[in-house]
PDB file of N, CA, C and O in Angstrom:
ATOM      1  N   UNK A   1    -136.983 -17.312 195.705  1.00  0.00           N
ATOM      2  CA  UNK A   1    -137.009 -18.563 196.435  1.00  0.00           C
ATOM      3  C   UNK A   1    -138.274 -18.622 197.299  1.00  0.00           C
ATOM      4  O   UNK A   1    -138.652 -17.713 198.038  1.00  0.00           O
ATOM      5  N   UNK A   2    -138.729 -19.502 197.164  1.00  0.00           N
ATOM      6  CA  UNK A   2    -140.202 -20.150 198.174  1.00  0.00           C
ATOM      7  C   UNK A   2    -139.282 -21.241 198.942  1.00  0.00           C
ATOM      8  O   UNK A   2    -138.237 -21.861 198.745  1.00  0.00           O
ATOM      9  N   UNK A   3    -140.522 -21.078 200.168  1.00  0.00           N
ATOM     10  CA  UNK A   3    -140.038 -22.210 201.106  1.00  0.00           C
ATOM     11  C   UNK A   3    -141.108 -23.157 200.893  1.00  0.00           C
ATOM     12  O   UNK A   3    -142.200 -22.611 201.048  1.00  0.00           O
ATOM     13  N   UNK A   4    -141.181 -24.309 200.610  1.00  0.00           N
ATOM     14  CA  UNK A   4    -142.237 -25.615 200.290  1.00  0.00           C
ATOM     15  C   UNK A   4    -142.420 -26.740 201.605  1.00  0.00           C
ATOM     16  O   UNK A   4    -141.590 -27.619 201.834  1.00  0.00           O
ATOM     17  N   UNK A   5    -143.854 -26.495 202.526  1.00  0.00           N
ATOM     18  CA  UNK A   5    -143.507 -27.797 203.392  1.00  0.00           C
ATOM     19  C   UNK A   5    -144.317 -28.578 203.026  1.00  0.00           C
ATOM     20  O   UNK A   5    -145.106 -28.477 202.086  1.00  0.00           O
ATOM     21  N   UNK A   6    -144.130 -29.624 203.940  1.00  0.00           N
ATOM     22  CA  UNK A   6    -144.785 -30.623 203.877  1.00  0.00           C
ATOM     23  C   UNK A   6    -145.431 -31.378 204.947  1.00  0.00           C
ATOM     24  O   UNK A   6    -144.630 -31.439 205.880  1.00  0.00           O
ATOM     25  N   UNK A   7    -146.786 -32.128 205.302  1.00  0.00           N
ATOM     26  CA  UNK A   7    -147.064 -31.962 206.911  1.00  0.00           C
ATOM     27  C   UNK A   7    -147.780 -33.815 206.353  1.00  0.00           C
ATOM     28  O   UNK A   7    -147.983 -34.169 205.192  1.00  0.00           O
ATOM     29  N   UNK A   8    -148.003 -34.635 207.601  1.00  0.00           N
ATOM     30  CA  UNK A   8    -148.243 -35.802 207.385  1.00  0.00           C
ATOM     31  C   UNK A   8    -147.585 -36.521 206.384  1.00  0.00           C
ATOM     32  O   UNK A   8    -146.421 -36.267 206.075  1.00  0.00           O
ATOM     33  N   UNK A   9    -148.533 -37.783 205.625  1.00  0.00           N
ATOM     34  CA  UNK A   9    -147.938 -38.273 204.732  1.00  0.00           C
ATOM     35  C   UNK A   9    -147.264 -37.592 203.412  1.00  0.00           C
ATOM     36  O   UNK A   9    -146.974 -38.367 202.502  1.00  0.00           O
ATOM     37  N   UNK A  10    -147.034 -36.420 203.264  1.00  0.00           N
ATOM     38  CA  UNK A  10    -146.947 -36.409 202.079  1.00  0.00           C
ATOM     39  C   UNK A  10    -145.273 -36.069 203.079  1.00  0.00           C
ATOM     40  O   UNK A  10    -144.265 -36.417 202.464  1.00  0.00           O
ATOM     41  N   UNK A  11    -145.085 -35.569 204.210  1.00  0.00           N
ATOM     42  CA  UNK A  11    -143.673 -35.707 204.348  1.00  0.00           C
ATOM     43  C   UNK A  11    -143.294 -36.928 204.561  1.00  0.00           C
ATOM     44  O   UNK A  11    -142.212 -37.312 204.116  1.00  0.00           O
ATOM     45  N   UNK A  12    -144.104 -37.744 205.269  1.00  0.00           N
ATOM     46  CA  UNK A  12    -143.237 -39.246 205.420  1.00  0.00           C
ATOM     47  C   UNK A  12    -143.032 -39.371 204.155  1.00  0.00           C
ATOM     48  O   UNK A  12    -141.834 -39.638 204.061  1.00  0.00           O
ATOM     49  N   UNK A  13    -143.573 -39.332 202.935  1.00  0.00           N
ATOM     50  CA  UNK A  13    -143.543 -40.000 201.768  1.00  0.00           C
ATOM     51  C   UNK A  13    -142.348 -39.309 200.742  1.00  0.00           C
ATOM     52  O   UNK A  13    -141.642 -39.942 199.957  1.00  0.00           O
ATOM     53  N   UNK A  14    -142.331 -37.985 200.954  1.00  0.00           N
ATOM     54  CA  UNK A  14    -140.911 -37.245 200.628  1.00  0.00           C
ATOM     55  C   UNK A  14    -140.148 -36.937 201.013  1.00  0.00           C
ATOM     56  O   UNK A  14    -139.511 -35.971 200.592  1.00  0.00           O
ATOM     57  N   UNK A  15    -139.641 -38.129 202.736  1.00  0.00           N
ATOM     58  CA  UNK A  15    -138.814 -37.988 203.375  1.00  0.00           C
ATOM     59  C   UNK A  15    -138.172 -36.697 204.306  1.00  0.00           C
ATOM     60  O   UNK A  15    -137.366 -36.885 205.217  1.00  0.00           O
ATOM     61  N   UNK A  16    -138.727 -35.242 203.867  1.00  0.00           N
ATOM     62  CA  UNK A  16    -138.516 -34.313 204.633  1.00  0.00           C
ATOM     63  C   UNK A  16    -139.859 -33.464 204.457  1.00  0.00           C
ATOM     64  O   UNK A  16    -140.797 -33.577 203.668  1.00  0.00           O
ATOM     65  N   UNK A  17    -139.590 -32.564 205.504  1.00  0.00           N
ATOM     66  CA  UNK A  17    -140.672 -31.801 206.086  1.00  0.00           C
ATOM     67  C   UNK A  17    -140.759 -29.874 205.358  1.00  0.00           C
ATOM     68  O   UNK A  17    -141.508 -28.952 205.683  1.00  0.00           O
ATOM     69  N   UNK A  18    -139.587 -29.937 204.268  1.00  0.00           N
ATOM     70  CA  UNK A  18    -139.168 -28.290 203.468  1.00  0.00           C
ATOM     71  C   UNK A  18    -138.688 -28.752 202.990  1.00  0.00           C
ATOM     72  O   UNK A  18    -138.231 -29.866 203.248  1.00  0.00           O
ATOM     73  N   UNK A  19    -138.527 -27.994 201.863  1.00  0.00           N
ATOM     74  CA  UNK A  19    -137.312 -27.589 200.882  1.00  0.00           C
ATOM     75  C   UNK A  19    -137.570 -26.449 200.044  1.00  0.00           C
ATOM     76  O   UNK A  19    -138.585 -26.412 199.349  1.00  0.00           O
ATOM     77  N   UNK A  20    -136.648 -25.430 200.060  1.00  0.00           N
ATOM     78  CA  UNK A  20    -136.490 -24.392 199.842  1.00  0.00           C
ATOM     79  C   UNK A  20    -136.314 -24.661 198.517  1.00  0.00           C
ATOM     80  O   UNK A  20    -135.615 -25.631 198.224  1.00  0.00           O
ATOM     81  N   UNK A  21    -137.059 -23.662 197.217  1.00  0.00           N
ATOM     82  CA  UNK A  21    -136.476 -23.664 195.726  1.00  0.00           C
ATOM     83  C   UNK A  21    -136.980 -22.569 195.132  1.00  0.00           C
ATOM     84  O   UNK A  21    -137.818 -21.822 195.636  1.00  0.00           O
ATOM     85  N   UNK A  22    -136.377 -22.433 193.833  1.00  0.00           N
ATOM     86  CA  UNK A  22    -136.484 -21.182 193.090  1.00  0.00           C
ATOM     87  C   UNK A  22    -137.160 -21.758 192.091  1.00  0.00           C
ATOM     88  O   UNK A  22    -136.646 -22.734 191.545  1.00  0.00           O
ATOM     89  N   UNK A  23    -138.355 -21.306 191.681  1.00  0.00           N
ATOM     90  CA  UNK A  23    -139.738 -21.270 190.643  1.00  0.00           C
ATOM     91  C   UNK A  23    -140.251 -20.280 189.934  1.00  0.00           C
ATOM     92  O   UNK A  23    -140.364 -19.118 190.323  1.00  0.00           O
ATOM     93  N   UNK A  24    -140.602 -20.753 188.780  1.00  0.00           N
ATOM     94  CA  UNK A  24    -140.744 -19.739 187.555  1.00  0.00           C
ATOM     95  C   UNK A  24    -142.682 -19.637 187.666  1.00  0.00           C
ATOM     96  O   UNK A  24    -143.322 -18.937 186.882  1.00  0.00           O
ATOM     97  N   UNK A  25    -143.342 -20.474 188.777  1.00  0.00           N
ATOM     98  CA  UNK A  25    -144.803 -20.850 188.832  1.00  0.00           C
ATOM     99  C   UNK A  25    -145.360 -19.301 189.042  1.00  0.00           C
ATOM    100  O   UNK A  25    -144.850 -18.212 189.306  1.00  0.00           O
ATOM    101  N   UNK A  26    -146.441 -19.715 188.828  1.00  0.00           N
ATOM    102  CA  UNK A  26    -147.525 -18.079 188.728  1.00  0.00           C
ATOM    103  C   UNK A  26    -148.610 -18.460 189.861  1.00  0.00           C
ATOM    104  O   UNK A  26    -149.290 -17.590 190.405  1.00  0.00           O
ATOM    105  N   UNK A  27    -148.696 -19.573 190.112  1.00  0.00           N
ATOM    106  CA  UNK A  27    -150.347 -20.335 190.488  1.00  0.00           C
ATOM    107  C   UNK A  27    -149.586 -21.902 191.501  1.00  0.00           C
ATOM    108  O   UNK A  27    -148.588 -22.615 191.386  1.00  0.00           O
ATOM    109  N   UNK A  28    -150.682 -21.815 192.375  1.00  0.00           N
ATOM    110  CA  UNK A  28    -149.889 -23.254 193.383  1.00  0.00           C
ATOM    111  C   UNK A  28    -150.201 -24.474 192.250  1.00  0.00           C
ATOM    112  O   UNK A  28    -149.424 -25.428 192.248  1.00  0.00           O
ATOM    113  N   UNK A  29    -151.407 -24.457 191.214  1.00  0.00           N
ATOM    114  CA  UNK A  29    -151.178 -25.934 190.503  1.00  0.00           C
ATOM    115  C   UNK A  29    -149.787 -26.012 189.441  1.00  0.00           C
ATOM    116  O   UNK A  29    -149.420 -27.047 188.884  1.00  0.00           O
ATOM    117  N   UNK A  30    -149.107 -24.640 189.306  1.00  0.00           N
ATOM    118  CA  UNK A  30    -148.107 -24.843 188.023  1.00  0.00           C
ATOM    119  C   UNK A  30    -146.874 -25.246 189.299  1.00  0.00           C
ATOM    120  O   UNK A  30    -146.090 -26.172 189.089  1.00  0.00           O
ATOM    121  N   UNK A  31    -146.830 -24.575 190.391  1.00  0.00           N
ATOM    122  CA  UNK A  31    -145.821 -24.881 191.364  1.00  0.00           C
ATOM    123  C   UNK A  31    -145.641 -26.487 191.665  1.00  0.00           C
ATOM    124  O   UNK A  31    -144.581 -27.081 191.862  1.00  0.00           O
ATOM    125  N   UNK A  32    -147.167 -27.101 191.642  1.00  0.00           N
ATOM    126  CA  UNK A  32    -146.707 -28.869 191.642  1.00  0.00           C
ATOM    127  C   UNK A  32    -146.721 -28.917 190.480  1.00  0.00           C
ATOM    128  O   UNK A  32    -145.575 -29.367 190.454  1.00  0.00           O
ATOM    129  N   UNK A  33    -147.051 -28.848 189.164  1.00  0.00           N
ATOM    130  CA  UNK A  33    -146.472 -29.561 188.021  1.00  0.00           C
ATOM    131  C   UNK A  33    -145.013 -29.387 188.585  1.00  0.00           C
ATOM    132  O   UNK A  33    -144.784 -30.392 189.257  1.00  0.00           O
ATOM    133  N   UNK A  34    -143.821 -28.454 188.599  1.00  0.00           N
ATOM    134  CA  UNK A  34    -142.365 -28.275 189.123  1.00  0.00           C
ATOM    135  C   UNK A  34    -142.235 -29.111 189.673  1.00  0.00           C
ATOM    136  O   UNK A  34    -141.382 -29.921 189.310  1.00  0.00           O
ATOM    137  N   UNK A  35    -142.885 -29.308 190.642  1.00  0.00           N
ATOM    138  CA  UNK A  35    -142.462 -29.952 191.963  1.00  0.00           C
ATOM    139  C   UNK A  35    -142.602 -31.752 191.355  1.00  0.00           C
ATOM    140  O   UNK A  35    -141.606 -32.475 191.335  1.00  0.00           O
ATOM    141  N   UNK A  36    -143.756 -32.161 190.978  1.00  0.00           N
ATOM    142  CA  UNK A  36    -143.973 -33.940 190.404  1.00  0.00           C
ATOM    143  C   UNK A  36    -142.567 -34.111 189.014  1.00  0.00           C
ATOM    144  O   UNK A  36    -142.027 -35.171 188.695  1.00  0.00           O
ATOM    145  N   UNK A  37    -142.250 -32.589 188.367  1.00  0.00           N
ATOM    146  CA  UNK A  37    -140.693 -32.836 187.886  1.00  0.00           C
ATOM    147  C   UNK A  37    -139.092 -32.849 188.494  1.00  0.00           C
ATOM    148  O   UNK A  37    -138.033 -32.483 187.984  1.00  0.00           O
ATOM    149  N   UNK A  38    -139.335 -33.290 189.479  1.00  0.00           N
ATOM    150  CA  UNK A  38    -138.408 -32.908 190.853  1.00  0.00           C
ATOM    151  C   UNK A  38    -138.344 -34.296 190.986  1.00  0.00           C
ATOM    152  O   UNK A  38    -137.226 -34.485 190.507  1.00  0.00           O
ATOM    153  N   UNK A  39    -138.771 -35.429 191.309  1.00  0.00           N
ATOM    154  CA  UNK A  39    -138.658 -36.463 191.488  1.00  0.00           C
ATOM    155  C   UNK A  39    -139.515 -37.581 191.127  1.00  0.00           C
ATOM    156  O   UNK A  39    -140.514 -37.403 190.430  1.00  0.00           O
ATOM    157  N   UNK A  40    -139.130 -38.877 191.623  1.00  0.00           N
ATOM    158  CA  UNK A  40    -140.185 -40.074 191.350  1.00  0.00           C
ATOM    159  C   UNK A  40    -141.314 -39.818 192.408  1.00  0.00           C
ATOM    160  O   UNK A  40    -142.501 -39.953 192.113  1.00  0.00           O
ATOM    161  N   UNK A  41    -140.741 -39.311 194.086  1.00  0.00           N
ATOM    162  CA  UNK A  41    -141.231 -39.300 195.420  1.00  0.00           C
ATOM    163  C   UNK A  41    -142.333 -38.386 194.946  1.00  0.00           C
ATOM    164  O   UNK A  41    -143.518 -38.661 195.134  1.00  0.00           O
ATOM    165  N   UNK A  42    -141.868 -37.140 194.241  1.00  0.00           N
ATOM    166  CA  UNK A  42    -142.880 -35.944 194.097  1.00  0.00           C
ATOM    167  C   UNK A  42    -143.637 -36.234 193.391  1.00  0.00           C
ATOM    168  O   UNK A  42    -144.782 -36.217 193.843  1.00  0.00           O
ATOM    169  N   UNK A  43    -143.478 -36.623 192.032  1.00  0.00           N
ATOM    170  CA  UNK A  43    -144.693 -37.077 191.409  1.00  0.00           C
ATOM    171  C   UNK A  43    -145.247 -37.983 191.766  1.00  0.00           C
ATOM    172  O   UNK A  43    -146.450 -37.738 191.673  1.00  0.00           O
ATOM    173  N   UNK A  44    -145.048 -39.139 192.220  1.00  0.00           N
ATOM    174  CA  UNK A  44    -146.188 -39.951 193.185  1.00  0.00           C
ATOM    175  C   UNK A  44    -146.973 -39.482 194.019  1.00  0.00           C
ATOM    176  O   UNK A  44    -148.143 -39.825 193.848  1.00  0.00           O
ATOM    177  N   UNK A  45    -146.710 -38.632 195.109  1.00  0.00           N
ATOM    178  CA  UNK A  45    -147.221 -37.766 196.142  1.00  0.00           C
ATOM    179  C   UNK A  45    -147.896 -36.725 195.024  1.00  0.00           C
ATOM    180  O   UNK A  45    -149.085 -36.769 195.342  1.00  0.00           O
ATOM    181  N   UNK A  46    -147.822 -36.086 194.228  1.00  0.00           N
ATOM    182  CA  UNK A  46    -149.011 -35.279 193.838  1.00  0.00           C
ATOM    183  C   UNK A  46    -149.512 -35.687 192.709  1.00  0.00           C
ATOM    184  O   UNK A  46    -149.978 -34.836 191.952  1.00  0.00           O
ATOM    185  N   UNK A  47    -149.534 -37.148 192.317  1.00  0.00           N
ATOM    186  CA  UNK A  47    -150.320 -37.598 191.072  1.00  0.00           C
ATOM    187  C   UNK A  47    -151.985 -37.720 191.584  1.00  0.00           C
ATOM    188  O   UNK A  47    -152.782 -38.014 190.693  1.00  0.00           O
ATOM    189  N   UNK A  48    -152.439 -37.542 192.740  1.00  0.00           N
ATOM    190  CA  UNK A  48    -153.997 -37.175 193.216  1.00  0.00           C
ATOM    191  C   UNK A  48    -153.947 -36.127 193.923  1.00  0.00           C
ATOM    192  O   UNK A  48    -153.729 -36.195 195.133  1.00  0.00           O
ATOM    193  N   UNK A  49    -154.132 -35.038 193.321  1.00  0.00           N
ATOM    194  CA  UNK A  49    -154.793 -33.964 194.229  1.00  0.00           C
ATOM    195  C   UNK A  49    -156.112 -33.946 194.974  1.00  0.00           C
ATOM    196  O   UNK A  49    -156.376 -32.930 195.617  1.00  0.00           O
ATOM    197  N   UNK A  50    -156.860 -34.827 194.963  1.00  0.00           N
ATOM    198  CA  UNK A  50    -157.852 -34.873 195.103  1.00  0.00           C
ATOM    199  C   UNK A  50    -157.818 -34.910 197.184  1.00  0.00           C
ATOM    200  O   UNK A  50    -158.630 -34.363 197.931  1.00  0.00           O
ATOM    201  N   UNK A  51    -156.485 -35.818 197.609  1.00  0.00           N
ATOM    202  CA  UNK A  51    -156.383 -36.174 198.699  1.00  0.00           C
ATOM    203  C   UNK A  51    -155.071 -34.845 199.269  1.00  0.00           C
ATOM    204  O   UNK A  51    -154.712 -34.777 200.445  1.00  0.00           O
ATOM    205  N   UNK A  52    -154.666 -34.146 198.445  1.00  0.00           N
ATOM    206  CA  UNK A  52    -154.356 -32.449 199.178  1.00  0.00           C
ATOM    207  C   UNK A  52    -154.853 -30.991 198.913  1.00  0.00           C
ATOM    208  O   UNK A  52    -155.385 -30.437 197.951  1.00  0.00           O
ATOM    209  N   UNK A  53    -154.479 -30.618 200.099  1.00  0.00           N
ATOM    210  CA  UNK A  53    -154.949 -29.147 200.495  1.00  0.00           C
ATOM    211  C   UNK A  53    -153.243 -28.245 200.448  1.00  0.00           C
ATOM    212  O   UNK A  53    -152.188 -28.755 200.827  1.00  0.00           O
ATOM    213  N   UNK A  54    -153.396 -26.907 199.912  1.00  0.00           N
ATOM    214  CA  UNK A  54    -152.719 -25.944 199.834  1.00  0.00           C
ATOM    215  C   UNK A  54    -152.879 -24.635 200.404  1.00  0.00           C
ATOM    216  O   UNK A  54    -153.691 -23.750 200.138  1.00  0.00           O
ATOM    217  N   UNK A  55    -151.975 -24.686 201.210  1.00  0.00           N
ATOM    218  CA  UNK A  55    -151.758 -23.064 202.017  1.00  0.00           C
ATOM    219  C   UNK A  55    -150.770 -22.284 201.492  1.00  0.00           C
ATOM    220  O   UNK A  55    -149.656 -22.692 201.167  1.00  0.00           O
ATOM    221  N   UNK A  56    -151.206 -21.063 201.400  1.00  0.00           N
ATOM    222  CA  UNK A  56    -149.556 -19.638 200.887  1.00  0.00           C
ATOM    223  C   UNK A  56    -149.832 -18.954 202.068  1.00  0.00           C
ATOM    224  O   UNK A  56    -150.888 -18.600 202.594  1.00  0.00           O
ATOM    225  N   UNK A  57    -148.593 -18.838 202.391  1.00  0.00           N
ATOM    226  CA  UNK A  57    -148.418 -17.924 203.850  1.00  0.00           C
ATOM    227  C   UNK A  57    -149.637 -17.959 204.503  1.00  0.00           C
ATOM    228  O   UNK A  57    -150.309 -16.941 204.665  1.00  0.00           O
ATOM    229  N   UNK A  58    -150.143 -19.611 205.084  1.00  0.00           N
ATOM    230  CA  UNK A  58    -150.417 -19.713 206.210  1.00  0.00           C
ATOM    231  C   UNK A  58    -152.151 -19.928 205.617  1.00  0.00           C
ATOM    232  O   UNK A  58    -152.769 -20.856 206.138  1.00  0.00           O
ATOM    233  N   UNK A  59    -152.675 -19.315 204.855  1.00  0.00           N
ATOM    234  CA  UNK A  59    -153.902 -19.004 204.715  1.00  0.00           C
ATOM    235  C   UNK A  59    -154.216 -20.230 203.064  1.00  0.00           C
ATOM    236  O   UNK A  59    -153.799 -20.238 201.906  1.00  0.00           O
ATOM    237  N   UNK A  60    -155.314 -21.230 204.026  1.00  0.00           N
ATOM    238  CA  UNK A  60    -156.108 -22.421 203.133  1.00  0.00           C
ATOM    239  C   UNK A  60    -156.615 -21.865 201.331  1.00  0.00           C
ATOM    240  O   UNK A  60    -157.538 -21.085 201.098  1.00  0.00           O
ATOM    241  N   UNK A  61    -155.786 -22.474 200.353  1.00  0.00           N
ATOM    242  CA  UNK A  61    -156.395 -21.251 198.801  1.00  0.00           C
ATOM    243  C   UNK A  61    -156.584 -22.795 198.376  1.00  0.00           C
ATOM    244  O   UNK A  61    -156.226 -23.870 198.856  1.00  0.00           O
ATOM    245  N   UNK A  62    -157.345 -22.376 197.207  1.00  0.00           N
ATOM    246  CA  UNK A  62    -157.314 -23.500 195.956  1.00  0.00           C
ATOM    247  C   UNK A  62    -156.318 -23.443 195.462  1.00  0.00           C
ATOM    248  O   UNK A  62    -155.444 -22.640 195.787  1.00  0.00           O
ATOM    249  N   UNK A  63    -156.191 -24.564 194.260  1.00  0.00           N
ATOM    250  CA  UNK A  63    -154.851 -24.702 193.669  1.00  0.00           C
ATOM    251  C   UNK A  63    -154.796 -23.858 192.498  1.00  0.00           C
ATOM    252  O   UNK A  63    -153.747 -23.883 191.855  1.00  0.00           O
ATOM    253  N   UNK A  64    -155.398 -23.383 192.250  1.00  0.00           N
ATOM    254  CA  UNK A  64    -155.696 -22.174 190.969  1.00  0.00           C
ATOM    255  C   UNK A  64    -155.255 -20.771 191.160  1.00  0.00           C
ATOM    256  O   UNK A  64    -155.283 -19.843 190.352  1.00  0.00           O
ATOM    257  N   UNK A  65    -154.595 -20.816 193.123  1.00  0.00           N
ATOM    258  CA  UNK A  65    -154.241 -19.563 193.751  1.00  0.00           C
ATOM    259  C   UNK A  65    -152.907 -18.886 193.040  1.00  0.00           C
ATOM    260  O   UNK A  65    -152.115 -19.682 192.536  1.00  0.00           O
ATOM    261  N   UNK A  66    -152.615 -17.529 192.965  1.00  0.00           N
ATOM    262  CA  UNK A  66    -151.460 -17.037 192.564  1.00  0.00           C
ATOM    263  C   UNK A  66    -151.126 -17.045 193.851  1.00  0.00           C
ATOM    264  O   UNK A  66    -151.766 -16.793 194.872  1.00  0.00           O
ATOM    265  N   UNK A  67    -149.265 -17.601 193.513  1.00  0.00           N
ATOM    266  CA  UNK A  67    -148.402 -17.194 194.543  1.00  0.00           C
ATOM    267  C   UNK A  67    -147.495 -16.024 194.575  1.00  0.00           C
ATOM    268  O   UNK A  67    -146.786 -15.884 195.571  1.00  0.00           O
ATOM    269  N   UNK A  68    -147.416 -14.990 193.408  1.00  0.00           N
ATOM    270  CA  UNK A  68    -146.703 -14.606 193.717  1.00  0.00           C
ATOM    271  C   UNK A  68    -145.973 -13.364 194.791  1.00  0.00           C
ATOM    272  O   UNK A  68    -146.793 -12.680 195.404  1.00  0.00           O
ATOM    273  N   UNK A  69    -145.125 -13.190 194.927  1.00  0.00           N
ATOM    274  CA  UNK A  69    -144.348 -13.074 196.142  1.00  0.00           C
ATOM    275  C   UNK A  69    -144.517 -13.742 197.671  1.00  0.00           C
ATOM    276  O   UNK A  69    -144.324 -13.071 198.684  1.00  0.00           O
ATOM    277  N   UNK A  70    -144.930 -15.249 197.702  1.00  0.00           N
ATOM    278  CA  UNK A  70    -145.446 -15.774 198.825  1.00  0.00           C
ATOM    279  C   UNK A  70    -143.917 -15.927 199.124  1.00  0.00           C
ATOM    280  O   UNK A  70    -142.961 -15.797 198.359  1.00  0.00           O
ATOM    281  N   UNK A  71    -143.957 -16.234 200.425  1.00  0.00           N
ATOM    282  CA  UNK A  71    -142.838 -16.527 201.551  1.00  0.00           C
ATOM    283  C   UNK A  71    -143.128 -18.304 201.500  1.00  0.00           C
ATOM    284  O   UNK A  71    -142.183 -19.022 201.175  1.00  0.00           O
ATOM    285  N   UNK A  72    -143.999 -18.708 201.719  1.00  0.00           N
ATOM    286  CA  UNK A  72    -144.233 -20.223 202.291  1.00  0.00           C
ATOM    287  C   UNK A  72    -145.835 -20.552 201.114  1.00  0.00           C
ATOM    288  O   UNK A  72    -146.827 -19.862 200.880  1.00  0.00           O
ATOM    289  N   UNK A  73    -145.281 -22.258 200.516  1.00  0.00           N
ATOM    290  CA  UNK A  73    -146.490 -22.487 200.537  1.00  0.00           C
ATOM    291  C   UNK A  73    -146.470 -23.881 201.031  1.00  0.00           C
ATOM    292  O   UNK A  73    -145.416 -24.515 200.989  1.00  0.00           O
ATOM    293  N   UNK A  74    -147.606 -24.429 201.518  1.00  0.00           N
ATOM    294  CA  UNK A  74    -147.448 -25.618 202.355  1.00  0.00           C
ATOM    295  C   UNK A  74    -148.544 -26.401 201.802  1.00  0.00           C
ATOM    296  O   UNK A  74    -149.634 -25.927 201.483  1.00  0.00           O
ATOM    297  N   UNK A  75    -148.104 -27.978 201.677  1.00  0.00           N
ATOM    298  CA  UNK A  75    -149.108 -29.168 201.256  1.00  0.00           C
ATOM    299  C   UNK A  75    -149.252 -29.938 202.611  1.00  0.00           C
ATOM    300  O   UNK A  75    -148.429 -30.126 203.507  1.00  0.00           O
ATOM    301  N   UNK A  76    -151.041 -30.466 202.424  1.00  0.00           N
ATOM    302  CA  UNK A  76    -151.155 -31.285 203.647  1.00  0.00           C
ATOM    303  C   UNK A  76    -152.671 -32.238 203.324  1.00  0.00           C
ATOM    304  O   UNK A  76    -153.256 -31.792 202.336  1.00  0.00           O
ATOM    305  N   UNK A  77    -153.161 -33.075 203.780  1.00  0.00           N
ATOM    306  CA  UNK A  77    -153.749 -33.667 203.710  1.00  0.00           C
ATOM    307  C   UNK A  77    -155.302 -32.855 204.236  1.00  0.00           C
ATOM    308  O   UNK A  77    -155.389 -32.527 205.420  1.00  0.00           O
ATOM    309  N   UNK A  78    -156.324 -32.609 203.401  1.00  0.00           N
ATOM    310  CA  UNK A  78    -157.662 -32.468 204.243  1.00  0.00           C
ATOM    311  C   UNK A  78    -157.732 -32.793 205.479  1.00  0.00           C
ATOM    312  O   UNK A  78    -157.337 -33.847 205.978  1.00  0.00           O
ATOM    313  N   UNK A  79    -158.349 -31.696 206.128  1.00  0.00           N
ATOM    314  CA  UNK A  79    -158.408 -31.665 207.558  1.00  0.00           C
ATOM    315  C   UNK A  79    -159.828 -32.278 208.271  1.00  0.00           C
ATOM    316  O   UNK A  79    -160.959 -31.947 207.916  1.00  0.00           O
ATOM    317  N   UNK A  80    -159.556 -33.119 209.214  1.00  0.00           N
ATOM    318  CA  UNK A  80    -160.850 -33.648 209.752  1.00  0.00           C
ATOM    319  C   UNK A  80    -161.714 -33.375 210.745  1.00  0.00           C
ATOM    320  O   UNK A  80    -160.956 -32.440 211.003  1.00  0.00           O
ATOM    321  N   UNK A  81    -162.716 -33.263 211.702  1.00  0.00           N
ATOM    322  CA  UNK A  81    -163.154 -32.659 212.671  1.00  0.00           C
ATOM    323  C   UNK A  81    -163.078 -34.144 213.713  1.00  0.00           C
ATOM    324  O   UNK A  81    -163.032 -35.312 213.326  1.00  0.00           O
ATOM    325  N   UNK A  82    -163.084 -33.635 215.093  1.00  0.00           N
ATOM    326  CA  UNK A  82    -163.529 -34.658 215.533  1.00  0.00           C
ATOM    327  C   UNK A  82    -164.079 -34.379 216.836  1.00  0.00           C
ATOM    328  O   UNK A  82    -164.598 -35.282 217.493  1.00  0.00           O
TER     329      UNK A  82
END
């Protein structure tokens, strides 16, 4: 089991902020293919990657990253300076 969050719009847009699930993924991009088969909400929210960023336990990877044995991986919107 992974814990999956979610931070800004992509939680307003999937209504919660986690959800805990059990995944057969090797890599955070096979973990959202799973995840856009999970719902209408999910696959809308990750039909552009272009507008998210992916963390495994805490630390910013590409989506090409292996997860395995991560505790947490978390989606969020590019970060801005200001």
């Amino acid at each position: 089991m992974v814990e999956v969050r979610y931070f800004a719009w992509l939680r307003e847009r999937l209504g919660t902020d986690r959800e805990t699930i059990a995944s057969g993924a090797s890599t955070v991009i096979e973990l959202v293919a799973e995840l856009r088969r999970q719902s209408e909400a999910h696959d809308l929210v990750f039909s552009d990657l272009a507008g998210i960023r992916a963390a495994v336990d805490q630390e910013l990877v590409d989506m090409d990253h292996p997860i395995a044995n991560a505790q947490e991986i978390a989606f969020f919107p590019p970060m801005t300076g200001g």
